[in-house]
Structures are given as C-alpha cells and as structure tokens.
C-alpha positions as CSV (number, residue, x, y, z in Angstrom):
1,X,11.2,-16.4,-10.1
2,X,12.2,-13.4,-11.3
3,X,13.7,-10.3,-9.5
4,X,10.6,-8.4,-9.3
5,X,8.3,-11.0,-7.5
6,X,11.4,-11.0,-5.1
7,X,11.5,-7.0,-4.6
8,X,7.9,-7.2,-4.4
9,X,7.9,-9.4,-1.9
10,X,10.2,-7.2,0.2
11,X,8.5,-4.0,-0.1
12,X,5.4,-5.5,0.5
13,X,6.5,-7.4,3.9
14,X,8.1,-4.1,5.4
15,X,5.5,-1.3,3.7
16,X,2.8,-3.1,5.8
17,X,5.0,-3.6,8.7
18,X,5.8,0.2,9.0
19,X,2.3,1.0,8.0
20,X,1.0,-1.6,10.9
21,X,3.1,0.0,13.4
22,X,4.4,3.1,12.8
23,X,6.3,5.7,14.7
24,X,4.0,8.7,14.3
25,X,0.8,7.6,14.8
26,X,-0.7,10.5,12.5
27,X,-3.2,9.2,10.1
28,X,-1.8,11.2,7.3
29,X,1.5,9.0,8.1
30,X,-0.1,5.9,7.8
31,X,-1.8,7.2,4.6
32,X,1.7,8.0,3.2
33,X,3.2,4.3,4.3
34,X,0.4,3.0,2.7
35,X,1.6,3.6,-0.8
36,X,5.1,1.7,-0.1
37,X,3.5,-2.0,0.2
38,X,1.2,-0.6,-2.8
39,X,4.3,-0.3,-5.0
40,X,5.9,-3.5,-3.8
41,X,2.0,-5.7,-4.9
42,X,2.2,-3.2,-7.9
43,X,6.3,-4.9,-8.3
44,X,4.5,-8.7,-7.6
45,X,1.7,-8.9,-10.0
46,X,3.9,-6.9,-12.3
47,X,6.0,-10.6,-12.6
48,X,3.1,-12.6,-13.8
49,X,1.1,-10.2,-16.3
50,X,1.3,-6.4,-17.0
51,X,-2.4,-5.7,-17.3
52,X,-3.2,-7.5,-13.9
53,X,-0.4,-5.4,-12.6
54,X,-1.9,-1.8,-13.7
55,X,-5.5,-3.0,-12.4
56,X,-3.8,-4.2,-8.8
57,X,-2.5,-1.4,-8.0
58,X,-5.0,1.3,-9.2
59,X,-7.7,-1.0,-7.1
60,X,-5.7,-1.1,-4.2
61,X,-4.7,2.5,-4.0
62,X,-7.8,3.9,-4.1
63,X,-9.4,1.9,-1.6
64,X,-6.9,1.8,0.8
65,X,-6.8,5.7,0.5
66,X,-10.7,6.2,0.6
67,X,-11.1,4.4,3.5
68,X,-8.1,6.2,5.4
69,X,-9.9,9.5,4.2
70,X,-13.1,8.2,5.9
71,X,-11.3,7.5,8.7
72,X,-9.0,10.6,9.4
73,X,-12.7,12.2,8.8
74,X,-14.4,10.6,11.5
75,X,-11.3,11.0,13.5
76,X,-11.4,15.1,12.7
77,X,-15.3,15.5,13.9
78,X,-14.9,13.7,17.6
C-alpha cells in the first residue's frame, strides 16, 4: 500500500465524520465538509488507477452537491 490509499483513508474517515456530525448545523457547512471526504476517495482511487480517480471524484462531487442543493431548497421554501 502506498501513502496515498493511506491519506485517503484518513481524510475520508474524518471528512464524513465532521460532515455527519457537525458543529454548525447550516446546510451550507455541511456542503462545504462534504468536499473534504471527496478529496480523501479522490487520494484512494488515485492509488489504483488515475483515470478511475478523475471519474470518482467528478461523480461524487456533483451528486453529493446536487442533492445538498435540493435539499437546502426545500429547506428555504418551509
């Protein structure tokens, strides 16, 4: 294993620990944690294969900020 899987690993573990429970519970917050354990699955795949890497992490940064989106959305009409 090389020290990228291992960095990875770590951002990935505490970016969706802060994001899970975080001390503001703003949604824009949580939006912003969000990016941390994207960077640390960008850091894991990035130790097997390059390509699968870049794909990872666009995919997963733009779902997990379209559906925060629709959610602070929702959260703006009630």
């Amino acid at each position: 294993m090389n020290p990228e899987f291992f960095a990875g690993l770590i951002l990935l573990i505490i970016g969706t620990w802060i994001t899970a429970f975080p001390r503001d519970r703003e949604y824009l917050t949580r939006l912003i944690n969000l990016e941390i354990p994207a960077f640390g699955l960008l850091l894991v795949a990035l130790s097997f294969d390059e390509t699968l890497a870049l794909l990872t992490f666009i995919a997963v940064s733009t779902l997990t900020t379209f559906v925060l989106v629709l959610l602070i959305e929702r959260r703006a009409k009630e």
